[in-house]
Structure formats: C-alpha cells, structure tokens
N, C-alpha and C positions, 0 to 999 in steps of 0.2 A: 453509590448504587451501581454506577458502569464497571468499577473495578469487581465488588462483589459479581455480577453479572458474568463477567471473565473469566473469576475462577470457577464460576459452576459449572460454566460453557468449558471449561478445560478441564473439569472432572467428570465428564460425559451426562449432566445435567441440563443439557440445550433448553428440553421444556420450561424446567424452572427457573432459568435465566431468563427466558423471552417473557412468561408472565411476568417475573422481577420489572422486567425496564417494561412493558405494556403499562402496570400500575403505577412506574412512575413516570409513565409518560402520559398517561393519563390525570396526573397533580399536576405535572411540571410539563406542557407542553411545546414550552418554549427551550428547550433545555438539548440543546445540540449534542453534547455529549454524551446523552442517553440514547440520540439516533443511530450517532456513530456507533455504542455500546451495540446496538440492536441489529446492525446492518453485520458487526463481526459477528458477532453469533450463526447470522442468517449463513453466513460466506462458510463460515465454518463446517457449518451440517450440511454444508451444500447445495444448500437454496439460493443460487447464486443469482436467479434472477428476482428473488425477493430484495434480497440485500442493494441490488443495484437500483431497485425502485426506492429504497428508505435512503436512499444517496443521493438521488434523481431528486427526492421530495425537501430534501437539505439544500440541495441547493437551486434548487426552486425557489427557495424562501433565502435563501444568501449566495443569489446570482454573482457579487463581485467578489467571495471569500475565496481566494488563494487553497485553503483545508479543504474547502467542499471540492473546489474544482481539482485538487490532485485528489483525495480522497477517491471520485467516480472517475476522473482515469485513468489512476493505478488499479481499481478493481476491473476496470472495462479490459484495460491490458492486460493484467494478469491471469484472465479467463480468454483472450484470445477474442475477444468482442468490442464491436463497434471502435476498430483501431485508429481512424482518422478519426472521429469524433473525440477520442481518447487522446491523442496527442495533440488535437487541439484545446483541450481542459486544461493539461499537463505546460502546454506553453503562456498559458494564458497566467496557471497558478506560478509559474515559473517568472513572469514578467511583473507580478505581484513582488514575489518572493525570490528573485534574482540568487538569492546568498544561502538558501534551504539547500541543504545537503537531501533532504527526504524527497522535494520536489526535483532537484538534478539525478538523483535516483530513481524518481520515477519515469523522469525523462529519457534515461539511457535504457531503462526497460522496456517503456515502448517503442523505440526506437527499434532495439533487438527484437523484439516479437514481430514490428514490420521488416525484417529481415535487412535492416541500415546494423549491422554490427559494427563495424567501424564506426559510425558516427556515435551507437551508442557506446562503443567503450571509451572516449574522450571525456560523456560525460560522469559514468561510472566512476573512474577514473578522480574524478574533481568530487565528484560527491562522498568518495571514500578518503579522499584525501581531508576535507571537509570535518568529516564524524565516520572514523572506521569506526559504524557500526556491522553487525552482523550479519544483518539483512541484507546491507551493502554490498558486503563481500561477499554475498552468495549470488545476488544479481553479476558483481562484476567478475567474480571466476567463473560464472556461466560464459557470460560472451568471451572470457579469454579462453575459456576450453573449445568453444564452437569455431574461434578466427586459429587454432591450431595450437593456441602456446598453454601447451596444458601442462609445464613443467611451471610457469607463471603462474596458472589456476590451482594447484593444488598448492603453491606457497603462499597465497592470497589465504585459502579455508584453511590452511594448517595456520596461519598468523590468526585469523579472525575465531579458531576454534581456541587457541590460546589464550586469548584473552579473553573469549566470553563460552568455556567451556561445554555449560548448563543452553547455548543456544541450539 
C-alpha cells in the first residue's frame, strides 16, 4: 500500500494516495509504514507542517526508534526548522545506529543547514563512503560546492549521476 501510495504521489495523484494510506490506516493503525508513506506525500505537496506532525505522532509512539528520530530530523532540517531540536533526533538516532549511512547523512545535513560545513562534510564524507547513494552525493556536493571545492562537487554528481542515471 505505501509503495502504491508513492507512485500516485509521483504521478501528481497526492489526493488519491492520502485517501489510499488514510483507509489503510484506518485497518492497520499500528502500521508505521503507512505513516511514513503519508508523511512523504504530505512533504511532497508541500504540506510540510502536516508531514512533520504524522512524524512528530510516530514517534510519539516509538520514542526510542533510531527511523522515527532521523526520519523528524532530516525532515525538520531539510525545511530549515526547529534545527537544534533536529540534530538532537539525528544524534540520538545516530547513537542508536552508529553504522547508518542514512543517519551520518542526515547528520552532516544538519549540521550544513546550522551552518558547521566542515563538521558536516567529515560526515557526508563517511556516509557516502558507506552507501554512495544518490541522495548522499547530492547532500555532499552541496557542502563541497559551498566550503569552495566545486571542481570536487561536480565530480561527486557527475559519479553519483553515473551510476544512478534515472536519480
């Protein structure tokens, strides 16, 4: 159902995805993946402070889950909100999950949005090392184009578009 929900949200469907995961979140209320499914959508159409409250309500109910706590403070960061609150989620899911390429990722993001670029690209840096994913390398050619080494940033996106073309 969260993957269905996805693709409708990405074929400009938002409506019909959000009733999608409402009714099945109304069977399945226990069912974490359908929040997260609901919360991308919200973020998507840009309802970002809906999305941070169906985040806020996950982990309310899975206060010590490592997902929920980077899940709300890559979203808090990534909109430039509530940034200390943000990187204290991000450390905490980080001290969970020491070896998360996703959580070191989201670490060195908020770190760059508090304006620490150096600190975050050390961990950019390891988390691309980690899983060059896509996403990765687009956080981490960001903060190398910002500390000045933009001939480093665009051979990060020219490698990372390489290999995952269709990102």
């Amino acid at each position: 159902t969260a993957g269905r929900a996805q693709v409708m949200a990405e074929e400009g469907r938002a409506g019909d995805a959000l009733a999608l995961l409402d009714r099945a979140l109304a069977a399945y209320p226990d069912q974490d993946e359908l929040r997260y499914a609901r919360a991308f959508v919200l973020e998507r159409e840009g309802r970002v402070g809906e999305a941070i409250r169906e985040l806020r309500a996950v982990l309310q109910q899975r206060p010590e889950d490592p997902t929920a706590q980077n899940a709300l403070g890559f979203t808090l960061a990534d909109h430039g909100r509530s940034l200390p609150e943000a990187e204290r989620l991000i450390r905490t899911a980080l001290a969970g999950r020491p070896d998360s390429a996703a959580i070191q990722d989201s670490l060195g993001w908020v770190l760059h949005r508090r304006g620490r670029s150096h600190e975050a690209l050390t961990w950019l840096e390891r988390a691309y090392a980690n899983e060059p994913d896509p996403e990765i390398a687009a956080h981490l050619g960001e903060v190398q184009w910002t500390l000045g080494n933009r001939d480093v940033a665009e051979r990060t996106w020219r490698a990372a578009l390489e290999r995952a073309p269709e990102h």
